[in-house]
N, C-alpha and C positions, 0 to 999 in steps of 0.2 A: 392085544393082550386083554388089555380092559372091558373093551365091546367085540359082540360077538354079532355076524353077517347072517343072517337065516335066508339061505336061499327061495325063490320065486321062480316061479315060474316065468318065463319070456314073456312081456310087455308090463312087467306087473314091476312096482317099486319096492327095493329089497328096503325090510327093515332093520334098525339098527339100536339095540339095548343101549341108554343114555350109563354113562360112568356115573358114578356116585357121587360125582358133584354137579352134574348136569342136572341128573335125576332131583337133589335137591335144590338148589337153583331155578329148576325147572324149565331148561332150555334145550334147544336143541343140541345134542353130543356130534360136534364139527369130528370133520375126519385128521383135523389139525389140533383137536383138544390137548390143551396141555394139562389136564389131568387125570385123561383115559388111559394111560399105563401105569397110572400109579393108584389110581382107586378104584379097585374091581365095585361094579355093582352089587356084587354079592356080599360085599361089607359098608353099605352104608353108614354105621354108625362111625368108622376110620375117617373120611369126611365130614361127616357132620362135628364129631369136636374137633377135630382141626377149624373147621369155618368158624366157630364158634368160637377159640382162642385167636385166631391171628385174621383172618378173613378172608376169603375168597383172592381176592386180589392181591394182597400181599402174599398170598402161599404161590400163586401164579408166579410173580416176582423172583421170589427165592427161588421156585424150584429152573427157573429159567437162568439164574445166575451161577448155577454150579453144571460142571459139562455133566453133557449127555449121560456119560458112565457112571455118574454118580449120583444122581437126581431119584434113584430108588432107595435107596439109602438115605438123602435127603427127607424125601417125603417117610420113609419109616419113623426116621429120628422126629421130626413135626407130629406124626402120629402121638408117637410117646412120649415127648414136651405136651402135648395137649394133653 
């Protein structure tokens, strides 16, 4: 959802667009990222104040304490508390 696969050609390594807390972070976007279906790259600034009110690691926390089905609605609601 998040990141998008650009295909390659045979022997060549595919690349992979970092989610918008990766991209500011500045780490590698794991294929296990837990905030690559919630913060499309194309809205950076939705991460950036969230990391800036609550922080990287506590938004990880929260959005991993509520199930699966609701963790987008989570992270919205974070969006817009920050």
């Amino acid at each position: 959802m998040g990141r998008r696969h650009i295909l390659s050609p045979p022997g060549t390594l595919n690349t992979i667009t970092p989610c918008a807390a990766c991209k500011l972070l500045r780490r590698r976007c794991a294929q296990e990222c837990p905030f690559s279906p919630y913060f499309s790259p194309h809205e950076p600034q939705k991460f950036a104040s969230v990391h800036k009110v609550f922080g990287a690691s506590n938004v990880s926390k929260m959005l991993m304490e509520v199930p699966e089905s609701q963790r987008a609605d989570a992270a919205n609601s974070l969006v817009y508390e920050a």
